[in-house]
C-alpha atoms as a printed R data frame, in Angstrom:
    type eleno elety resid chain resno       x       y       z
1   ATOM     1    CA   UNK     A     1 -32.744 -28.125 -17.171
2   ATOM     2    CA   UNK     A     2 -33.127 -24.321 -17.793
3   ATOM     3    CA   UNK     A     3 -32.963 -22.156 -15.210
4   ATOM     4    CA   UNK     A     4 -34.092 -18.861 -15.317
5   ATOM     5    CA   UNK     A     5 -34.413 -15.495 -13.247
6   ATOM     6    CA   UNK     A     6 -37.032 -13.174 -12.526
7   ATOM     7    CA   UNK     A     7 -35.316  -9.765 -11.196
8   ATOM     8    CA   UNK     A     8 -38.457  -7.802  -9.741
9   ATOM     9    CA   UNK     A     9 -38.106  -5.092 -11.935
10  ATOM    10    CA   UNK     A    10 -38.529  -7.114 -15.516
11  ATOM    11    CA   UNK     A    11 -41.696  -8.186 -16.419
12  ATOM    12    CA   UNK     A    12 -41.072 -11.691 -17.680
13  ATOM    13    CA   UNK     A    13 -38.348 -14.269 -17.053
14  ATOM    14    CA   UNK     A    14 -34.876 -14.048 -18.154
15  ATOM    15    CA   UNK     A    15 -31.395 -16.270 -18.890
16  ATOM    16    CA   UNK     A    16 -28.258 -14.991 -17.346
17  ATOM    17    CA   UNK     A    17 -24.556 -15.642 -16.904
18  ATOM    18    CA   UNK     A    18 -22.447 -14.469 -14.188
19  ATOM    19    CA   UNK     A    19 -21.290 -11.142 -14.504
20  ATOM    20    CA   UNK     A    20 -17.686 -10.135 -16.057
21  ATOM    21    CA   UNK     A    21 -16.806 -14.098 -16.115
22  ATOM    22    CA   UNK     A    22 -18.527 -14.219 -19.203
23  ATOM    23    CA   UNK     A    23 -18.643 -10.648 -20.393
24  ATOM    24    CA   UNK     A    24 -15.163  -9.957 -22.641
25  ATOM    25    CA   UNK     A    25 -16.685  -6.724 -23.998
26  ATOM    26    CA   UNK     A    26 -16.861  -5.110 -20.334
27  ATOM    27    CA   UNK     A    27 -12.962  -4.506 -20.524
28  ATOM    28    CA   UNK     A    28 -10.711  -1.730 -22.401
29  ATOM    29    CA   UNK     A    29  -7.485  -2.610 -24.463
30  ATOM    30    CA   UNK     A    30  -5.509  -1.927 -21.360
31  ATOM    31    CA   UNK     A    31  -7.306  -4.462 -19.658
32  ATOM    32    CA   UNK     A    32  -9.091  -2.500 -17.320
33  ATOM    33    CA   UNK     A    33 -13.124  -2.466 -16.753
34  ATOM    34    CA   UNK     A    34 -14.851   0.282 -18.779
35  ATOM    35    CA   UNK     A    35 -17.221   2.762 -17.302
36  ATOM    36    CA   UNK     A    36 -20.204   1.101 -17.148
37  ATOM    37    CA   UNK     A    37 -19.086  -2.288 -16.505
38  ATOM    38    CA   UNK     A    38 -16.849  -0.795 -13.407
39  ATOM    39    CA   UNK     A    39 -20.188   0.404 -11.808
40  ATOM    40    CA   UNK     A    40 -21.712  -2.935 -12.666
41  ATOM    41    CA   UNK     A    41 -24.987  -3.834 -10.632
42  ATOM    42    CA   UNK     A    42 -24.396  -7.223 -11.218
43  ATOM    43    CA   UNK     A    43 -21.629  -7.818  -9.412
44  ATOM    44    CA   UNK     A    44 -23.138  -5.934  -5.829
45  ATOM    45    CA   UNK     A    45 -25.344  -7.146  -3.437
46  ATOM    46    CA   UNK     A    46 -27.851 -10.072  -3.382
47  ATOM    47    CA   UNK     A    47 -25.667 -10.823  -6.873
48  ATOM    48    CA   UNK     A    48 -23.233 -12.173  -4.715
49  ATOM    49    CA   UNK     A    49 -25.789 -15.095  -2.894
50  ATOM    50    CA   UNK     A    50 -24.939 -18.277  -3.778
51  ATOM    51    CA   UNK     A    51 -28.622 -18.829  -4.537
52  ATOM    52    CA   UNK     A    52 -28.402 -16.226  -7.689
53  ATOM    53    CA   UNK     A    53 -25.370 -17.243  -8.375
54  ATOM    54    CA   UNK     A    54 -26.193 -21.111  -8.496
55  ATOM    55    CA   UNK     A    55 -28.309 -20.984 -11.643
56  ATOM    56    CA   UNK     A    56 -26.068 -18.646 -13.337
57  ATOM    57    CA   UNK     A    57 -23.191 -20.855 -13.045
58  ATOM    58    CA   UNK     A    58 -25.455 -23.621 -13.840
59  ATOM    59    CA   UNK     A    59 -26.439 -21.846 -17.505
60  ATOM    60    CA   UNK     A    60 -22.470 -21.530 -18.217
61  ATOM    61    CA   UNK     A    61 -22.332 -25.674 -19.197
62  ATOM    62    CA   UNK     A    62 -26.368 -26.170 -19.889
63  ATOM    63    CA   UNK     A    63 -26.338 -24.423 -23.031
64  ATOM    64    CA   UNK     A    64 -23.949 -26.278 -24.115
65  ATOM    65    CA   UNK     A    65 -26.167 -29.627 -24.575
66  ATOM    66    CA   UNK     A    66 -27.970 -31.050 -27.355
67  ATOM    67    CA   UNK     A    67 -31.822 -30.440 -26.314
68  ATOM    68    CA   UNK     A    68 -31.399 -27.156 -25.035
69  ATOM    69    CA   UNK     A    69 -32.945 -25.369 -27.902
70  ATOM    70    CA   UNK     A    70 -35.756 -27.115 -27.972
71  ATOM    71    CA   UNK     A    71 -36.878 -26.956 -24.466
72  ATOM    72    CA   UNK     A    72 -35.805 -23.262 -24.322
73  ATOM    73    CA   UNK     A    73 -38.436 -22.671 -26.965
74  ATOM    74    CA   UNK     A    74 -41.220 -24.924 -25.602
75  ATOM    75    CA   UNK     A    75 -40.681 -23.547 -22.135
76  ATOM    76    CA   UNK     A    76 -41.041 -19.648 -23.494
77  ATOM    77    CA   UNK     A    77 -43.833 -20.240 -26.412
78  ATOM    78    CA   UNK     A    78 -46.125 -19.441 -24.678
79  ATOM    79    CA   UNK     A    79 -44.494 -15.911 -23.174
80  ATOM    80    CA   UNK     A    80 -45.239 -12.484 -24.409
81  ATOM    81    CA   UNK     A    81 -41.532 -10.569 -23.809
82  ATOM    82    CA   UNK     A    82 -38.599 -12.509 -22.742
83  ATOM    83    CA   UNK     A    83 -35.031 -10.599 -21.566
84  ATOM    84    CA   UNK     A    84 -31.876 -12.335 -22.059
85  ATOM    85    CA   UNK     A    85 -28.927 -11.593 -19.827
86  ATOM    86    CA   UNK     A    86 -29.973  -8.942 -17.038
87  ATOM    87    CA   UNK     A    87 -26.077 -10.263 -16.031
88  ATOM    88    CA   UNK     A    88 -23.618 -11.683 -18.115
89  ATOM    89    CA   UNK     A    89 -23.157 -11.663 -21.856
90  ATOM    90    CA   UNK     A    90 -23.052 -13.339 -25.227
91  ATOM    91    CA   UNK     A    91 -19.383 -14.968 -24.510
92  ATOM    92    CA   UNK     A    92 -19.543 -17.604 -27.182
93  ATOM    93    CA   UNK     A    93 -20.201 -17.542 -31.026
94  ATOM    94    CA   UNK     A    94 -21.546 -21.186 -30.345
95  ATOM    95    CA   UNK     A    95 -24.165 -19.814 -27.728
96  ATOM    96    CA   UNK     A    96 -25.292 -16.755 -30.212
97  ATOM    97    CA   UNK     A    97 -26.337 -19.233 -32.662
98  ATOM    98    CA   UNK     A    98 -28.227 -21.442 -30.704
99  ATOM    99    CA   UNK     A    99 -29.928 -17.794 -28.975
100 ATOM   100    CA   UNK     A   100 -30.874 -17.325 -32.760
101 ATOM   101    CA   UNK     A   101 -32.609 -19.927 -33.564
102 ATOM   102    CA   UNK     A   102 -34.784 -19.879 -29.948
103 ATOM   103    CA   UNK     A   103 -35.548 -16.489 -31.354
104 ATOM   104    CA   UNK     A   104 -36.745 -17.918 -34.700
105 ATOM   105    CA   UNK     A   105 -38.900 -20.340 -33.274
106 ATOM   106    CA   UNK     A   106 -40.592 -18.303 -31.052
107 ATOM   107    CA   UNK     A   107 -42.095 -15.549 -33.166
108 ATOM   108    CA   UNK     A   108 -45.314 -14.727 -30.867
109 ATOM   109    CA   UNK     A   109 -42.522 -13.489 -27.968
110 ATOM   110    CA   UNK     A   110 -40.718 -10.313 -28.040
111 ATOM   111    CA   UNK     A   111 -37.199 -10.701 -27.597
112 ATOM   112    CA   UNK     A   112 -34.410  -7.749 -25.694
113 ATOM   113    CA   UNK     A   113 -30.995  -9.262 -25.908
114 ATOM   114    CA   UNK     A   114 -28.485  -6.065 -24.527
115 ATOM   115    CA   UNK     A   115 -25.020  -6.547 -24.989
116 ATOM   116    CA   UNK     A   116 -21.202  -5.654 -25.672
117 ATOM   117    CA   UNK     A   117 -19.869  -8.029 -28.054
118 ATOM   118    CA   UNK     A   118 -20.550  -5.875 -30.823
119 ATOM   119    CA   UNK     A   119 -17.254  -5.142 -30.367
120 ATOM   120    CA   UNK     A   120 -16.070  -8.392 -31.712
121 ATOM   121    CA   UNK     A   121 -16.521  -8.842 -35.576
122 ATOM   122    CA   UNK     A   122 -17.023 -12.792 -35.214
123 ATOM   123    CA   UNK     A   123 -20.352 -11.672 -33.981
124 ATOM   124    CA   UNK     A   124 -21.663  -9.432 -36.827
125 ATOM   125    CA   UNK     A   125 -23.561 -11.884 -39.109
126 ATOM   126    CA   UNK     A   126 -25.331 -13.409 -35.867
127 ATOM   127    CA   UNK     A   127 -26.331 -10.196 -34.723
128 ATOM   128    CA   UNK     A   128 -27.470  -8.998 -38.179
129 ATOM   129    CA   UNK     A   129 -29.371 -12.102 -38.296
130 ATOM   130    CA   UNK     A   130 -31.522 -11.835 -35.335
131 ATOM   131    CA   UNK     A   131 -31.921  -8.018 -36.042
132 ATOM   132    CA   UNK     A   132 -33.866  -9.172 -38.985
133 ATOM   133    CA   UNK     A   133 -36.195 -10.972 -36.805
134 ATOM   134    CA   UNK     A   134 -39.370  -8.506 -35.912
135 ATOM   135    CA   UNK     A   135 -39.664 -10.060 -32.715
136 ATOM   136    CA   UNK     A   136 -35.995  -9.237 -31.828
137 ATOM   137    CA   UNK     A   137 -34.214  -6.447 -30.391
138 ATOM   138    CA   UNK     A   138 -30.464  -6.316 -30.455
139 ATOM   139    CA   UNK     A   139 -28.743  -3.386 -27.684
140 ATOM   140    CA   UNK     A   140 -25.769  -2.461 -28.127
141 ATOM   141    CA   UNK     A   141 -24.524  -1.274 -24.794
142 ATOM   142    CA   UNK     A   142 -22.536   1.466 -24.648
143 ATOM   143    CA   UNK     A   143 -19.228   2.178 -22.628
144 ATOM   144    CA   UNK     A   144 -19.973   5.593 -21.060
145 ATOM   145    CA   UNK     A   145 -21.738   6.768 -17.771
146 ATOM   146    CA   UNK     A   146 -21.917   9.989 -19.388
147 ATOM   147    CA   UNK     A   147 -24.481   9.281 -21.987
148 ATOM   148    CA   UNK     A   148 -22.363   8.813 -25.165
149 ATOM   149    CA   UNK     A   149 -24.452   6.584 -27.699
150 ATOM   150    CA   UNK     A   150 -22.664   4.150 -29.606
151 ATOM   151    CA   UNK     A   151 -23.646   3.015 -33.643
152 ATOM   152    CA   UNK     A   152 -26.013   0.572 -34.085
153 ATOM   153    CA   UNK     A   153 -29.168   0.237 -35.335
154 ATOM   154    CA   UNK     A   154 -30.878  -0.290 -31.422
155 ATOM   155    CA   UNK     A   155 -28.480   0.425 -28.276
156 ATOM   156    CA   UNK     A   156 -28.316   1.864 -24.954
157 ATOM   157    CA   UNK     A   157 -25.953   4.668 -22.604
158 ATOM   158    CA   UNK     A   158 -25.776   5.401 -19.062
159 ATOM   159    CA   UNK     A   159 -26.286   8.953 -17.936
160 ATOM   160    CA   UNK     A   160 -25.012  10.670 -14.723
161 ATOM   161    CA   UNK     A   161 -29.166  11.053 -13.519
162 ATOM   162    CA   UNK     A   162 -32.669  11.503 -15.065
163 ATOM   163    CA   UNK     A   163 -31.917  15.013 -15.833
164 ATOM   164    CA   UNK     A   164 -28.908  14.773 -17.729
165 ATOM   165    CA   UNK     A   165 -29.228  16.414 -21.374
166 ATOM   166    CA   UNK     A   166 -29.570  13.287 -23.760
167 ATOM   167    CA   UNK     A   167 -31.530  12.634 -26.932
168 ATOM   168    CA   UNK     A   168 -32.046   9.239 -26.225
169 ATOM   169    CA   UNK     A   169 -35.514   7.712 -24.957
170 ATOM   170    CA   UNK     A   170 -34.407   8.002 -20.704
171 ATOM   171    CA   UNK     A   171 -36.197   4.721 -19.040
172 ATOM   172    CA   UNK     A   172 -38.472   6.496 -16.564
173 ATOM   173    CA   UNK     A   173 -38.529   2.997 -13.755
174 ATOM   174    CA   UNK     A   174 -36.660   5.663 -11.543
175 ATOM   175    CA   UNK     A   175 -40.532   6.906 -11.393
176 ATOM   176    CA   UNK     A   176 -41.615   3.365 -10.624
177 ATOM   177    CA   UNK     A   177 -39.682   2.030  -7.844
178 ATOM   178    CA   UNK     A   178 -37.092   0.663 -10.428
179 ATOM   179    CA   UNK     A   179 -39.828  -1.498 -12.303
180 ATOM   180    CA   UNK     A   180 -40.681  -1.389 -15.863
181 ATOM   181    CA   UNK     A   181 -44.209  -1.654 -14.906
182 ATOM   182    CA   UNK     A   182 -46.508  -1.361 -18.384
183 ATOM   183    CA   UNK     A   183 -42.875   0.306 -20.326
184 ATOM   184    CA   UNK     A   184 -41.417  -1.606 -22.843
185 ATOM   185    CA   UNK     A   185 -39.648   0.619 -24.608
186 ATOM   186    CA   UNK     A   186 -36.457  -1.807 -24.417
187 ATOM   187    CA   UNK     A   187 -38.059  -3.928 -26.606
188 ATOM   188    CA   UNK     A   188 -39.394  -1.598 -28.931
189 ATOM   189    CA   UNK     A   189 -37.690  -1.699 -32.141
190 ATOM   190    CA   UNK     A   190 -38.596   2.140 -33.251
191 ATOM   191    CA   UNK     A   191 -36.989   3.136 -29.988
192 ATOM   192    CA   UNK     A   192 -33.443   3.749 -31.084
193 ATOM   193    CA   UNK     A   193 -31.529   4.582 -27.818
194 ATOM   194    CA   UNK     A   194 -32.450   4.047 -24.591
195 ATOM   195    CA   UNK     A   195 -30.550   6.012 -21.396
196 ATOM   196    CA   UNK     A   196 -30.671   4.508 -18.589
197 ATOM   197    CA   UNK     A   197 -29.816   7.176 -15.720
198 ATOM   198    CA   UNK     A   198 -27.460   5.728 -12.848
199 ATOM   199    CA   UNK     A   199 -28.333   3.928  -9.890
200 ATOM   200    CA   UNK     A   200 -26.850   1.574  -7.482
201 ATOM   201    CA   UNK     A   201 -24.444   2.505  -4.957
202 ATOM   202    CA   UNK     A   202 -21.319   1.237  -6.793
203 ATOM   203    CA   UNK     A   203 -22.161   2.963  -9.794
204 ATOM   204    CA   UNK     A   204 -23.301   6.551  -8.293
205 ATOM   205    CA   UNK     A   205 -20.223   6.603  -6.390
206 ATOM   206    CA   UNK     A   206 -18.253   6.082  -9.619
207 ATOM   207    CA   UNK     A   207 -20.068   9.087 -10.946
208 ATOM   208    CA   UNK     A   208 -19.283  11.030  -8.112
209 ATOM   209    CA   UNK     A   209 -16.177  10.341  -8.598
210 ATOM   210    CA   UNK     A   210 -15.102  10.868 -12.263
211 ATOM   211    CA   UNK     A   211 -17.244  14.303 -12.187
């Protein structure tokens, strides 16, 4: 069965994983948590209930299965944007292809996948493949809470606050309670870079700090 999430900012449903368990990009070659992924949101509050967790932990095997493809794709059809991953990433060559072909055979819905596993080449062809797609939009998230933008030919950067010099495209939900409301510049193809200014307790404080 697929289960999916609705966070109240996104406008549409999304599939996630739990957070750092499945994300092998969020972590230097020393081993330790990069920037952005040490101020994770994912991994703070209501994140922790067992009743977000559940289907999280749930999606880890359920991919897996033969059938999940094609009830993904009947189940979003029908659905104008879709979000993949608002926690968790792209941990498994295996699960990228079977994400590409949902996104093939659901051209009518506009697709955000953000992630880190750029860094790993084994991913390149995938990635290239679904940035073909015109209903797709591949972010490559970048390491820094300072707003340093990464290659690639859609990503995304943290920056210290909405005021922070940046020539990226700043997500303005800090205006709307946190909600995308009518934006969707995330899955907007001719936006290049999105910055996403810093919020959430753990990650402010991590600011604060490395200021």
């Amino acid at each position: 069965m697929i289960r999916f999430s609705k966070p109240s900012k996104i406008p549409c449903k999304t599939w996630s994983l739990q957070a750092l368990d499945t994300c092998q990009g969020s972590k230097d070659s020393d081993g330790a948590l990069v920037p952005a992924c040490a101020g994770c949101y994912a991994t703070t509050g209501h994140y922790h209930g067992p009743k977000v967790k559940e289907p999280r932990i749930h999606n880890r095997e359920d991919w897996k299965r033969d059938g999940w493809v094609s009830e993904f794709v009947s189940t979003i059809q029908k659905d104008k944007y879709f979000r993949w991953f608002d926690s968790g990433d792209i941990y498994d060559l295996r699960l990228a292809k079977k994400i590409l072909e949902v996104m093939q055979l659901t051209p009518g819905t506009k697709h955000w996948l953000p992630t880190r596993m750029h860094k790993f080449s084994k991913f390149k062809d995938t990635f290239t493949n679904m940035e073909i797609l015109p209903n797709v939009v591949v972010r490559y998230s970048s390491d820094s809470i300072t707003g340093g933008i990464i290659e690639g030919t859609n990503s995304s950067t943290i920056i210290p606050d909405s005021e922070s010099k940046t020539s990226a495209s700043v997500c303005n939900s800090y205006k709307t309670q946190g909600k995308c409301k009518d934006c969707r510049n995330c899955w907007d193809k001719t936006i290049k870079v999105i910055a996403y200014p810093a919020h959430g307790r753990k990650m402010l404080k991590l600011i604060a700090t490395s200021s």
